[in-house]
N, C-alpha and C positions, 0 to 999 in steps of 0.2 A: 711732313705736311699735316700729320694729325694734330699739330700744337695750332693750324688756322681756321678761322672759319671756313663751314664747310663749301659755300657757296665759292669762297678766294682759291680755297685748297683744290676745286675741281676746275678752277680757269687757272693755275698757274700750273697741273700737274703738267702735262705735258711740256712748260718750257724748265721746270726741275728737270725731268729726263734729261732732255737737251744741254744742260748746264753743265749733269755728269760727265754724258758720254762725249761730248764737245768738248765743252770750254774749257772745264777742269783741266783734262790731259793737254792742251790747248797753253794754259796759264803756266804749266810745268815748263815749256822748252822758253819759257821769255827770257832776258836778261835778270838777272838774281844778285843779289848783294843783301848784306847783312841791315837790317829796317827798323823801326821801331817797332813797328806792328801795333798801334793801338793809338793812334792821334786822331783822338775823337772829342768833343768839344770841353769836354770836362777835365780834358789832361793837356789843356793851351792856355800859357798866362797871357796876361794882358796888362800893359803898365797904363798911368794914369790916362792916357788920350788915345784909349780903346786899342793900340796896335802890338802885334804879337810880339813880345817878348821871351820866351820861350817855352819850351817844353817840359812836362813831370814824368814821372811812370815807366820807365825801363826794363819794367818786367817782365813784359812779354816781346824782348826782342829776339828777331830772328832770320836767319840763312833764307832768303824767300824772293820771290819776286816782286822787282822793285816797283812794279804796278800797286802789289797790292797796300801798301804804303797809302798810296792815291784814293782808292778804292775802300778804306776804311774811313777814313777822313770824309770821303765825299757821302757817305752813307751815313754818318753821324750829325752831318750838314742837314741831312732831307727831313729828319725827325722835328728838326726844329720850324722846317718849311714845307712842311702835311700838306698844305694848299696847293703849292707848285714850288716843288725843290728844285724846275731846272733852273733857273736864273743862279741859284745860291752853288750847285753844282758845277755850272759852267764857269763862277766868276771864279771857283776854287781852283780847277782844272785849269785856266788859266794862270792863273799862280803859279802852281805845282810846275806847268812848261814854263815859264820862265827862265826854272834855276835847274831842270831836265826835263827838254822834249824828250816828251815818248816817241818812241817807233811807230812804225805803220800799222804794225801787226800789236802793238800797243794799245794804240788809239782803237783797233777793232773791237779789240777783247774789254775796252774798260766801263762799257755799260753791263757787261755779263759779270766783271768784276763786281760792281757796286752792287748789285740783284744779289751775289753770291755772299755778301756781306751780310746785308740787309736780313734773309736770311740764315744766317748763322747767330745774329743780334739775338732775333726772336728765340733761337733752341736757347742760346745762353740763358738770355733773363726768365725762359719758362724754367731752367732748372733747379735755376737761384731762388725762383717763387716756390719749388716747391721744398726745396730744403729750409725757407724758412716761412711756415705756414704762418696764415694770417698777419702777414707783414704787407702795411698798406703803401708804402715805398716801394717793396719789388712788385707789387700788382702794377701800381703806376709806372713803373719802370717797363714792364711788359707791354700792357697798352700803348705807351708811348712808342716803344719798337716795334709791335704789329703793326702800326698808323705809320712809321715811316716805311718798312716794306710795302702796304699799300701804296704809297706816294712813290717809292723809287719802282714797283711796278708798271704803275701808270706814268710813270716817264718813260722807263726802260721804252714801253711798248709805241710811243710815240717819236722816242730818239733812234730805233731801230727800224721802224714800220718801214723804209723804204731801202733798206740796209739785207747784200745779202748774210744769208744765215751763217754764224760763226765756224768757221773750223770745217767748210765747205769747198774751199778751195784746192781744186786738183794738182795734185803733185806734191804741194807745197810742202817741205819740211824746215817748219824753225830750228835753228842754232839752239842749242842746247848749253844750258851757263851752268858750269859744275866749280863744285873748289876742291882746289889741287893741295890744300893744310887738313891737315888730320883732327880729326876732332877733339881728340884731346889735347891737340895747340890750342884752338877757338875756347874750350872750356878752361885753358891754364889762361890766355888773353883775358876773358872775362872775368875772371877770379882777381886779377889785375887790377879790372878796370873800372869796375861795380859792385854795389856793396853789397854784402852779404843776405843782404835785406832781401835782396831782389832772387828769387829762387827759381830756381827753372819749374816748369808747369807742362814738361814732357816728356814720359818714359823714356824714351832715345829723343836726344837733345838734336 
């Protein structure tokens, strides 16, 4: 929180709490399969009559919950729609159900998803700003993801407001989605199946 202003940094602290001791452990027990992890507006083609043709950047896929797939995407959406990302949000998330409705406990978690994106955006592009000083592209860069975390804020807080609070429900224990293949089959499959180019970016893969 010290990468926001201070004034945002002291009305969002408390729902950061909540995101940890919540939603996170929360996010863990969803259905899980292997993702792309990073379809955000810059890694979506587009053929000549504006409609998606497919996708670039492989390099950060991963073993994860197939929410968060959703949940980067939709947060990369809101940067471009500062003024009011729900429309652009919503028309996304419908999409996305289309070709996989979410689950219940899906659908609960996917505004804490987006907020949990959102920031993680901001830590990124502050780190990248400072490993390359006076570069007016990563400042821009930064800016532009502190304005869409304010935006997907200022939804969160309106798409929730009448919503109860995440991971509050007594009793309840989600399923838990694990993989039963060893990890070093996943890393012999991907060795397979993707190029070299594409390198892993996580101490334990």
């Amino acid at each position: 929180l010290e990468l926001l202003d201070a004034d945002f940094a002291a009305n969002f602290r408390h729902h950061a709490d909540r995101l940890v001791t919540d939603s996170l452990p929360a996010l863990k027990r969803l259905r899980a399969q292997v993702i792309h992890n990073d379809i955000h507006t810059g890694n979506v083609l587009l053929d000549g009559s504006g409609h998606v043709s497919g996708i670039i950047d492989f390099g950060d896929l991963i073993f994860a919950p197939l929410l968060q797939d959703l949940a980067v995407s939709a947060a990369s959406i809101a940067e471009f729609y500062a003024s009011d990302p729900g429309p652009g949000i919503r028309e996304w998330v419908r999409g996305f159900c289309s070709a996989f409705p979410l689950l219940p406990e899906e659908h609960e978690l996917l505004a804490d998803a987006i907020l949990l994106r959102s920031l993680l955006c901001v830590q990124l592009c502050e780190l990248k700003a400072r490993g390359q000083a006076n570069s007016t592209r990563q400042d821009q860069v930064l800016t532009d993801s502190k304005k869409g975390l304010a935006a997907v804020f200022q939804w969160h807080q309106e798409s929730q407001r009448d919503r109860p609070r995440i991971g509050k429900r007594q009793g309840q224990v989600l399923p838990a989605t694990r993989s039963d293949r060893a990890k070093s089959d996943i890393l012999s499959r991907r060795r397979q199946s993707l190029s070299p180019s594409y390198k892993l970016f996580y101490d334990e893969p």
